[in-house]
C-alpha positions as CSV (number, residue, x, y, z in Angstrom):
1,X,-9.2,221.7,-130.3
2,X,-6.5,222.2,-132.1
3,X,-8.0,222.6,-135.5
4,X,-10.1,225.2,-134.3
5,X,-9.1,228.1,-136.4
6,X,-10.8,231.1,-137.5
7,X,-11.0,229.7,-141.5
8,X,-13.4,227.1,-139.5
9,X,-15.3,229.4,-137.3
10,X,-16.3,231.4,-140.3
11,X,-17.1,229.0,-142.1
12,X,-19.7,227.8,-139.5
13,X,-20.9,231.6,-139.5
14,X,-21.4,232.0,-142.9
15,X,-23.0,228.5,-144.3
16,X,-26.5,228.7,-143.6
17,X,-27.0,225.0,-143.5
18,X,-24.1,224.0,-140.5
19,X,-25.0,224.6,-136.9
20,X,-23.0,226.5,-134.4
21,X,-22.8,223.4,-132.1
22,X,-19.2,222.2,-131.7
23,X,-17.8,219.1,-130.1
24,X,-14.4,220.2,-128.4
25,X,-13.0,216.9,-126.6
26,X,-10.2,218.3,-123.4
27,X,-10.3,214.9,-122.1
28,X,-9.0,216.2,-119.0
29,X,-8.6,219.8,-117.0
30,X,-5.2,219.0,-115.6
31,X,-2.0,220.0,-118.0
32,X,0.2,217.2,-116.3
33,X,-2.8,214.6,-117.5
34,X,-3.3,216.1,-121.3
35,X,1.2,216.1,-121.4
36,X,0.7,212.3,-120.2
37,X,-2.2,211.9,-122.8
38,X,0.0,213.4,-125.7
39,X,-2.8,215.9,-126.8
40,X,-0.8,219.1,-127.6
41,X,-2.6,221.9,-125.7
42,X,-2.7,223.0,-122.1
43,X,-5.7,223.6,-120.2
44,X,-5.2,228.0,-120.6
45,X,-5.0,227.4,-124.7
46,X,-8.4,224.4,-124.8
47,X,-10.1,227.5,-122.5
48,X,-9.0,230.1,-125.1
49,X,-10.3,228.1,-128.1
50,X,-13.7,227.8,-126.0
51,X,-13.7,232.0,-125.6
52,X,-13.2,232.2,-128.8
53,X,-15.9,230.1,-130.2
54,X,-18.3,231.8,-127.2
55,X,-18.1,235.2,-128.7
56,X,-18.4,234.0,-132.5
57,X,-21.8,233.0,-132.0
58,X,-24.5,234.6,-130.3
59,X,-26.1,231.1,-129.6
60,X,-23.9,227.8,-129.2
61,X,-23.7,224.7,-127.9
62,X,-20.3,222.9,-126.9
63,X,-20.1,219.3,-126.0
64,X,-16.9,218.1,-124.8
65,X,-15.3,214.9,-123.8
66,X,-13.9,213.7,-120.6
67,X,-11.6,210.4,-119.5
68,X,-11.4,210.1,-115.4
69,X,-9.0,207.5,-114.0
70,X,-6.6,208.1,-116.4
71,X,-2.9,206.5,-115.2
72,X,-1.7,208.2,-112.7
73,X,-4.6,210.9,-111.9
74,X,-4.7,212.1,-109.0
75,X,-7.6,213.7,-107.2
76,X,-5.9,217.0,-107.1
77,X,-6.1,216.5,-110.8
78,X,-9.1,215.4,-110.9
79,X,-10.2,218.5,-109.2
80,X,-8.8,220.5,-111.9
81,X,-11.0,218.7,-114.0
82,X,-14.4,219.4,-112.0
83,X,-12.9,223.0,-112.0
84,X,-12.5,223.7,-115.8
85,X,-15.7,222.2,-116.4
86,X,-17.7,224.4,-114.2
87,X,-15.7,227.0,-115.8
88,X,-16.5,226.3,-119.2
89,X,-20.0,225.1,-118.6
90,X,-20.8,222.5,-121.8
91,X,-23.7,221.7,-122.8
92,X,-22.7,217.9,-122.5
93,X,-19.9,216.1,-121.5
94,X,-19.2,212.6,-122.5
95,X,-17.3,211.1,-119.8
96,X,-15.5,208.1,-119.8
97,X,-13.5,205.7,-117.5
98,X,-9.9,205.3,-118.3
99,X,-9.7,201.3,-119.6
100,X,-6.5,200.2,-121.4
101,X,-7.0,200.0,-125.3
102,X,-4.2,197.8,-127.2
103,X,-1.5,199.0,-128.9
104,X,-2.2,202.3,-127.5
105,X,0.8,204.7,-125.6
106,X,-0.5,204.5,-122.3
107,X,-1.4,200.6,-122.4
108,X,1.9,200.2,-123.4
109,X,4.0,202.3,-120.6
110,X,1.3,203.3,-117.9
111,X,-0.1,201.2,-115.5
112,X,-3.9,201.4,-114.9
113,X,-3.3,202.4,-111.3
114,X,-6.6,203.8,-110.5
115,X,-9.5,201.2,-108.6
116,X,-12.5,200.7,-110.8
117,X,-14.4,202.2,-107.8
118,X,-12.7,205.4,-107.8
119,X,-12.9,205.7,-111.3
120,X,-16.6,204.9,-111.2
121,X,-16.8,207.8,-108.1
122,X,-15.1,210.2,-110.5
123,X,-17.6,209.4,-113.4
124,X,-20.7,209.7,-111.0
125,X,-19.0,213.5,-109.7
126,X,-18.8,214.4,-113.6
127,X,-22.2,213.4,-114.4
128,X,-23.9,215.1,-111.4
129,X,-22.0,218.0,-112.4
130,X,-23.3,217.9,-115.8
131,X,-26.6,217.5,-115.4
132,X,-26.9,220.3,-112.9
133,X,-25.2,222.6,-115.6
134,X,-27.0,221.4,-118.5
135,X,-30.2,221.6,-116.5
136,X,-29.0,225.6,-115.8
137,X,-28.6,226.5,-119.3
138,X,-32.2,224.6,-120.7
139,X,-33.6,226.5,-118.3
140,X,-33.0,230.0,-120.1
141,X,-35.3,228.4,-122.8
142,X,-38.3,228.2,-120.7
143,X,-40.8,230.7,-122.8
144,X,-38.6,231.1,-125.7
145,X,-39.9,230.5,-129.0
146,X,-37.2,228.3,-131.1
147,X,-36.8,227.0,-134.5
148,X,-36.8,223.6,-134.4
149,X,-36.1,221.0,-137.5
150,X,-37.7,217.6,-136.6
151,X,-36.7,214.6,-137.0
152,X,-38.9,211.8,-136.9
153,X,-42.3,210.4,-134.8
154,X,-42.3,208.4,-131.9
155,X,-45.6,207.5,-130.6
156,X,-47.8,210.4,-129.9
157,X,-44.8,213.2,-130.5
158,X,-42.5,214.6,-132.9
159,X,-38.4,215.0,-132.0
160,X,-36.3,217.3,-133.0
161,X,-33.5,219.5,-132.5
162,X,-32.5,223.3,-132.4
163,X,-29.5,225.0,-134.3
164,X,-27.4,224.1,-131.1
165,X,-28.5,220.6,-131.0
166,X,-31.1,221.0,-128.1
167,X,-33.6,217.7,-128.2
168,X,-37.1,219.1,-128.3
169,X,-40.2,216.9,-128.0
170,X,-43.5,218.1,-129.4
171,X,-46.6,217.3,-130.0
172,X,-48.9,217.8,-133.5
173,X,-51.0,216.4,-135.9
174,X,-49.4,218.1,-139.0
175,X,-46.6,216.1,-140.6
176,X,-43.6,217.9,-138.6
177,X,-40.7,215.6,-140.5
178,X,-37.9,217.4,-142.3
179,X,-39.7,220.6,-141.1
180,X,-38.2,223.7,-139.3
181,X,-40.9,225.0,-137.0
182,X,-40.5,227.7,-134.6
183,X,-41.7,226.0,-130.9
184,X,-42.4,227.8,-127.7
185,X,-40.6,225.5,-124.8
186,X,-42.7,224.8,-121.7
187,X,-40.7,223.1,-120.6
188,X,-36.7,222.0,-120.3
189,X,-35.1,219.1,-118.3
190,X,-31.2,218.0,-118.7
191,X,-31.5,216.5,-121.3
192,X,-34.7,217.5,-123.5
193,X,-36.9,220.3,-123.8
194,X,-41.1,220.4,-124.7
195,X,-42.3,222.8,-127.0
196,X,-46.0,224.3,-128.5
197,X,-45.7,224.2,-132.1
């Protein structure tokens, strides 16, 4: 997040070829948990970045990261965590439990003080959440015709993704790879979308 700067933005604006889909990790919603992480922003300035970006771009995406069970969390803070993501509303969050990597600061000085089970509870929480938001924004495509650039075949349809790195699932007999086709979704889950090419 803290590269984010307005040389960057415009350059995403202005090159044709590079998507406005942006992965902004906060790791967590809580400023007490970031200080303790060492990542240099508070949770006000990682929401500022995300306004920003927001109204740049008349269409984005924003995938973010998420650690729950970091040491010392506590639900209070995890709360603030639920909270900022509902506030900021990404398109995916990679969540994560807190394990203890080598070598690293908190491995080091922190104990791993929160249960496995709780920390799996927290995960499940975060990925319910996400999918319900996720599932809220695909929804907006339903009708909407798309450009799509596909990928590659599997089976019987083609994948592919849109400029904000939607995966869309279609079906055709035309040789769809390295092509940019506008598709018509009729359809949009979590996690993929169908479309009418």
């Amino acid at each position: 997040p803290n590269w984010m700067k307005d040389d960057l933005l415009d350059a995403v604006d202005e090159l044709p070829k590079v998507m406005p889909h942006f992965e902004l990790p906060i790791q967590a919603g809580d400023d007490a948990v970031l200080h303790n992480m060492r990542r240099g922003y508070s949770v006000e300035q990682f929401m500022q970045t995300v306004e920003k970006i927001r109204s740049c771009f008349s269409t984005v995406s924003i995938a973010t990261d998420l650690i729950v069970g970091f040491p010392g969390e506590s639900e209070a803070q995890f709360n603030h965590s639920v909270a900022v993501l509902k506030a900021m509303r990404p398109d995916i969050t990679h969540v994560a439990r807190y394990s203890p990597r080598p070598g690293t600061l908190s491995a080091l000085t922190m104990p791993d003080d929160i249960p496995d089970e709780e920390k799996l509870r927290r995960f499940r929480v975060i990925e319910t959440l996400q999918e319900q938001i996720t599932s809220e924004i695909n929804q907006a495509y339903l009708g909407a015709k798309v450009p799509v650039l596909f990928e590659e075949k599997n089976k019987d349809r083609w994948r592919g993704r849109t400029s904000s790195n939607k995966l869309v699932f279609a079906e055709s007999a035309q040789d769809l790879r390295c092509q940019v086709c506008n598709g018509e979704i009729t359809w949009a889950g979590p996690w993929s979308m169908i479309a009418v090419v």
